[in-house]
N, C-alpha and C positions, 0 to 999 in steps of 0.2 A: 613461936606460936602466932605473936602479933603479925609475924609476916606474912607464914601462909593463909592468913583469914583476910589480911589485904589485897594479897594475891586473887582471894576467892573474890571477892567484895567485886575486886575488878574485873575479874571473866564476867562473871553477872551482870552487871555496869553495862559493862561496853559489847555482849552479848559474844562472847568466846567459849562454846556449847563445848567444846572437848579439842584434844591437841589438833585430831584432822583436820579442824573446823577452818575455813580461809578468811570468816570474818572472825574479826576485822581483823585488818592488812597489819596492820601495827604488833599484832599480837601472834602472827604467823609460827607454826611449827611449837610455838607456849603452851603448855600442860594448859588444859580449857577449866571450866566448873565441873564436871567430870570428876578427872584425873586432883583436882585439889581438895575436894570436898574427900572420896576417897583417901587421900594421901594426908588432910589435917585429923579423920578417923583415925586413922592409922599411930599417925604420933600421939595418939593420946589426946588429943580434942576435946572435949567433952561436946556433946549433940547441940545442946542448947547453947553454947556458947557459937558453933557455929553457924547457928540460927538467928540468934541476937547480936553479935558482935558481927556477925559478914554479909548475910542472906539481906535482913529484913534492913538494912542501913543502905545496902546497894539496890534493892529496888525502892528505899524511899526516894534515891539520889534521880531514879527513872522514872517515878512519877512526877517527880519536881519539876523535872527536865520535859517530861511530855507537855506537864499542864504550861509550863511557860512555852511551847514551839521550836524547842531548840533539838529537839527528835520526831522522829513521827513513827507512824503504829508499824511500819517495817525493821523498823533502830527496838522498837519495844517487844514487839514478837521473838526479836533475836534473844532478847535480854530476858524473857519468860522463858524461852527454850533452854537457856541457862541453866534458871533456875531454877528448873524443874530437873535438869540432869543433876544438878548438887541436890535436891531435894530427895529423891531416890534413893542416895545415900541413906540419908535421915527417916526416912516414913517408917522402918523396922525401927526404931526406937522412940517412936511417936505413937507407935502400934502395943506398943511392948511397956508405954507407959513410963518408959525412962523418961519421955521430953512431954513435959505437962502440957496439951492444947489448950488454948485460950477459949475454945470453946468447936460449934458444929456448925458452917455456914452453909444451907442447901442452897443452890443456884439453878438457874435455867432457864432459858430463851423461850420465850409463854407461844402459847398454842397458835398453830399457824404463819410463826417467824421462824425462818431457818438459817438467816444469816447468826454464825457465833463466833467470829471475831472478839467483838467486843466484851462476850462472856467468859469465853476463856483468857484476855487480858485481864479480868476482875481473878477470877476464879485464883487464875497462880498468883495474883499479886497478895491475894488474901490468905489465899496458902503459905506464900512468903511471910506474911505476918504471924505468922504460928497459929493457925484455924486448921481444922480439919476439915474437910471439902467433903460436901457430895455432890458431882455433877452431873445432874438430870438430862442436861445436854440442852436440845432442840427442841419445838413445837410440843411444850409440857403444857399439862390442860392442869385444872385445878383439882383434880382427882389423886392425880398423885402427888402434885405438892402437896395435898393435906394428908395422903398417908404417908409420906415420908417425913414431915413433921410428927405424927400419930408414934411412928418408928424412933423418932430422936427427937425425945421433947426436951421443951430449952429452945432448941437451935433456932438460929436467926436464917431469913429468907433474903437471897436477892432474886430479881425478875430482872429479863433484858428484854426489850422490844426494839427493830431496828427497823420497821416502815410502819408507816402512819398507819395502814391500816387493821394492825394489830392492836395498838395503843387499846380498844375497846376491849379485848379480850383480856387485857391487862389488869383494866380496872374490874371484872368479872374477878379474875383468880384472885385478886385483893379483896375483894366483897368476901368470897368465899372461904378463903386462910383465916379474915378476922372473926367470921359466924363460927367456924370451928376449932380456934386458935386465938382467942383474942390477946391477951398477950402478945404473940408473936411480931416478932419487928418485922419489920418489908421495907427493903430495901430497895429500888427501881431504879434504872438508866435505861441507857440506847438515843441516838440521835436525836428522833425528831421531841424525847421528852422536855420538859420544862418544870421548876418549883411549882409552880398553878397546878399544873396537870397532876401532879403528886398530890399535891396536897386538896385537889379534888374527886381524887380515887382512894382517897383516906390513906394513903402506903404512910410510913416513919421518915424517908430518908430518898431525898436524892441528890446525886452528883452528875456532872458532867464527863467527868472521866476517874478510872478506876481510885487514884489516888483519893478519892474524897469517900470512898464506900471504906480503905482500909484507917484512916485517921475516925473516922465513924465509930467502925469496931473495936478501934485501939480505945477510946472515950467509955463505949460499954464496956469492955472488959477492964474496965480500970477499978 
């Protein structure tokens, strides 16, 4: 067991999306996240074990490794495509209430920004942490973040903004979540942000890059 969940740990790692897969070189023709994730199922696994003990330790090993420079967001994209193919696996017993979520993180790229790179690097990395995800996607206005809060109360918010000139509409959909959600935490990234700029649009929480939005939730959910 310890092996195949090392095996997982590392397709993930080092972004080995299934056997076809040619990255990376090293790994060529090797059963991917795929083919392991199905196959530690198979023997008897239990979900949350391969959740906790392979998934959420090999994408911590990825944000480690982003936030110090020793990958970058092409090395990390491969290593989310992973993990999102072992994930698949898992979601019917995430669904089905076998594998306890740690809770409901809504996301989405605020109105008038369309670049989502950076949202969907949060998005799986947060998923990888045992969250269940709802992604709104692209250019979301404050209308339906607050009814999809309305839909899943509890759940915590991230926003992403990636050109300055959105940043304003940012601080709008946070005015608006906390007059109808107060409670609710808000979460914010994308480029051109900063701690100031957070913490003068009233949001909870920013980071620089994904790894600091899932140590975040791990602290709330504790």
């Amino acid at each position: 067991m310890e092996s195949i969940l090392a095996q997982l740990g590392e397709a993930v790692e080092f972004g080995k999306v299934d056997k076809n897969s040619p990255y990376p070189p090293n790994l060529k023709g090797q059963d991917g996240a795929d083919e392991l994730a199905r196959e530690a199922l198979d023997t008897g696994v239990p979900p949350a074990s391969i959740l906790t003990d392979a998934l959420v330790p090999a994408m911590d090993r990825v944000g480690q490794k982003f936030s110090e420079n020793k990958i970058f967001v092409p090395q990390m994209l491969m290593s989310a495509k992973a993990m999102s193919a072992a994930m698949a696996h898992l979601k019917p017993f995430f669904q089905s209430g076998d594998v306890k979520s740690k809770g409901t993180f809504i996301i989405g790229t605020v109105k008038g920004d369309l670049p989502d790179i950076g949202k969907n690097l949060v998005a799986m990395m947060v998923e990888g942490g045992g969250w269940t995800i709802i992604d709104l996607g692209v250019d979301v206005n404050e209308d339906t973040f607050n009814q999809t809060l309305a839909d899943n109360p509890g759940a915590i918010v991230g926003l992403s903004a990636l050109l300055t000139t959105t940043m304003a509409n940012m601080e709008v959909i946070v005015t608006k979540i906390k007059e109808a959600h107060p409670d609710t935490k808000v979460l914010v990234g994308g480029a051109p942000l900063t701690d100031d700029f957070r913490a003068k649009i009233g949001a909870d929480f920013y980071s620089p890059d994904p790894r600091g939005a899932v140590e975040y939730l791990k602290e709330l959910a504790a």
